[in-house]
C-alpha positions in Angstrom: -0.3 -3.7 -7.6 -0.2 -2.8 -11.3 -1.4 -6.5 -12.3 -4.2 -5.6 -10.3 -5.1 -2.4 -11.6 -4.4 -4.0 -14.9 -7.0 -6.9 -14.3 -9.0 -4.0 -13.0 -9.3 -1.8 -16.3 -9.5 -5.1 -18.3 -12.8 -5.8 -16.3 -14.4 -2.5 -17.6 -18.4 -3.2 -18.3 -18.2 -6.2 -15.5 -18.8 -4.5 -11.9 -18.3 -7.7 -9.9 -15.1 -7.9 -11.4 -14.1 -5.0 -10.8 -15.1 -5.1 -7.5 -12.8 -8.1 -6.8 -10.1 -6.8 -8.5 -10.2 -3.2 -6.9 -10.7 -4.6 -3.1 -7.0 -6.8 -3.8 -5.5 -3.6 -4.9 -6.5 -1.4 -1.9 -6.0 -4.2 0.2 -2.1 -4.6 -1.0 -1.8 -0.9 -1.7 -3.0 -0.3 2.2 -0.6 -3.4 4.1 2.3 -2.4 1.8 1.9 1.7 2.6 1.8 0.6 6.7 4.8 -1.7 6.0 7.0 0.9 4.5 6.1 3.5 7.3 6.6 1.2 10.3 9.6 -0.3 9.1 11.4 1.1 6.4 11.1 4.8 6.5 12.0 4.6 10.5 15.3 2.5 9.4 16.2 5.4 6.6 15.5 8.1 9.4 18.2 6.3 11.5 20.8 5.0 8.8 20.7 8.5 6.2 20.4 11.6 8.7 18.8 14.4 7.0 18.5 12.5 3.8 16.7 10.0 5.0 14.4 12.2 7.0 13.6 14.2 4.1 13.0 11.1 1.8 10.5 9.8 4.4 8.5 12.6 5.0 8.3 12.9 0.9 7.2 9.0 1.0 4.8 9.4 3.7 3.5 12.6 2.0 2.4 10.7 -1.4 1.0 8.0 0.8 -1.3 10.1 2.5 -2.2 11.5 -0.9 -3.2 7.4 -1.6 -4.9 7.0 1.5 -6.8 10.0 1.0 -8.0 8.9 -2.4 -8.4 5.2 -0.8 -10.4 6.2 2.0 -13.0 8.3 -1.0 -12.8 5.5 -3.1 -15.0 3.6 -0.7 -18.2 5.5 -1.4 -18.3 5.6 -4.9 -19.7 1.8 -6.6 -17.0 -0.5 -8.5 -17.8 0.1 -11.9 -18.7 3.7 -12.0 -16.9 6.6 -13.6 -16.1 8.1 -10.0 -14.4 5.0 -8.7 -12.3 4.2 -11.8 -11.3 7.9 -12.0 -10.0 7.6 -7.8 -8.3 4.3 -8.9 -6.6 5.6 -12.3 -5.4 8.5 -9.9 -3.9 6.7 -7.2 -1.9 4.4 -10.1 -1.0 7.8 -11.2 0.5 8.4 -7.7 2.3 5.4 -7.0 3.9 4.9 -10.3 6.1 7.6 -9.9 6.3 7.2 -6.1 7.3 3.6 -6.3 10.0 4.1 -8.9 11.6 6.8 -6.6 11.7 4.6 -4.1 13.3 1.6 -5.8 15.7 3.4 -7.8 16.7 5.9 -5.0 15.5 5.1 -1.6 16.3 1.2 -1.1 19.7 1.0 -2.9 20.7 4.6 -0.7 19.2 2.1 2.1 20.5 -1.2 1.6 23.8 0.5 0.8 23.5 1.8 4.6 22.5 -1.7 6.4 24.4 -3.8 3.9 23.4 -6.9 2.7 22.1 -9.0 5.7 20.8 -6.1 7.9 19.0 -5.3 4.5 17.7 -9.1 4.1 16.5 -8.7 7.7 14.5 -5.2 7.3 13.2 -6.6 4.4 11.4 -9.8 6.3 10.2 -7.6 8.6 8.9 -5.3 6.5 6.8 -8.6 5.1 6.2 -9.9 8.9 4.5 -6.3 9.3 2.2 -6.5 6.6 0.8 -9.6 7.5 -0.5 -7.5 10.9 -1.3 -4.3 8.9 -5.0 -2.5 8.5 -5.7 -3.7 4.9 -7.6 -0.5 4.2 -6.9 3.3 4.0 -7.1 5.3 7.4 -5.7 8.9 6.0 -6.5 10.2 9.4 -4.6 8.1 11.1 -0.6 8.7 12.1 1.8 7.6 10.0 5.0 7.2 12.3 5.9 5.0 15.3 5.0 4.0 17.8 1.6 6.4 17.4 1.0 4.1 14.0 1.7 1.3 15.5 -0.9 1.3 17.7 -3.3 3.0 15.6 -3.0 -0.1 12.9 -3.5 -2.8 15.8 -6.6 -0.7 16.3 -8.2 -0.9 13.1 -6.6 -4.0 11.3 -9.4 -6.4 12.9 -11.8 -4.3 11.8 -10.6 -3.9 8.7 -10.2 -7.9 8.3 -14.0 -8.3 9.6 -14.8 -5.8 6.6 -13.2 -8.2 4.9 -14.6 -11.1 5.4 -17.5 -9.6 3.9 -16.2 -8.0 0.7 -15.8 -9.9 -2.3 -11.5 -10.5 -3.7 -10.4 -12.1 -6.6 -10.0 -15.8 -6.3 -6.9 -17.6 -5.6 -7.0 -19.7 -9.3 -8.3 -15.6 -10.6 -4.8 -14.3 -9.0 -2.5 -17.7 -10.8 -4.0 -16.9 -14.0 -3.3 -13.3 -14.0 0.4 -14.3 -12.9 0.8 -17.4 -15.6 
């Protein structure tokens, strides 16, 4: 995600660019925000009682903050003031969000499952994604089985939006990691 936001500020003055850039970025910020509430958040419900519960709602709280700005991002034009503004602010938000998460959340997690329970949540969690909406629905629920159902609905629509918006290409994405 921050590579992309990276590339994205980088392309500042180059529209198409930034275009490409911000369409991978919503598109991993959306899959990976669905994969987390289908998955993992459910598993910390289960395995931390009232500590996971809390840390769940929290999580799904500063996604639908993301979604939110995700789902606004889309009428403003790549390039403008307005969408690099919504972008900046939704790096703002998952900065601080992801850390939380990855300093806190998974070890208090993983601790719970142990290591191969862990191993297995965590292949799920990327089997899920691959069946995720790839874009923002704020309006949309954000628990099972009500999500579930919900991102079946809109992730072929949001793939045949796809297929008609423009994404970085695949030697674009190697050099960024090289």
């Amino acid at each position: 995600m921050y590579t992309y936001y990276d590339q994205y500020v980088k392309s500042a003055g180059d529209a198409d660019a930034q275009d490409r850039w911000s369409r991978q970025l919503i598109w991993e910020v959306a899959r990976h925000a669905v994969g987390e509430e289908l998955v993992v958040y459910p598993l910390m419900e289960k395995h931390l009682g009232v500590q996971g519960q809390k840390l769940a709602n929290e999580d799904r709280a500063d996604h639908n903050k993301v979604k939110k700005l995700l789902y606004d991002i889309e009428s403003h034009k790549p390039g403008s003031q307005q969408h690099g503004a919504i972008l900046k602010s939704v790096m703002e938000l998952l900065r601080p969000h992801n850390e939380s998460e990855e300093q806190n959340d998974l070890p208090l997690l993983t601790k719970a499952l142990g290591e191969q329970a862990s191993g297995e949540a965590a292949a799920n969690f990327k089997r899920t994604k691959k069946f995720a909406p790839t874009r923002a629905h704020p309006g949309a629920p954000d628990k099972p089985p009500f999500e579930t159902f919900a991102g079946l609905m809109a992730a072929p629509i949001d793939k045949l939006k796809d297929t008609f918006a423009k994404f970085p290409t695949e030697e674009q994405k190697q050099d960024v990691k090289n």
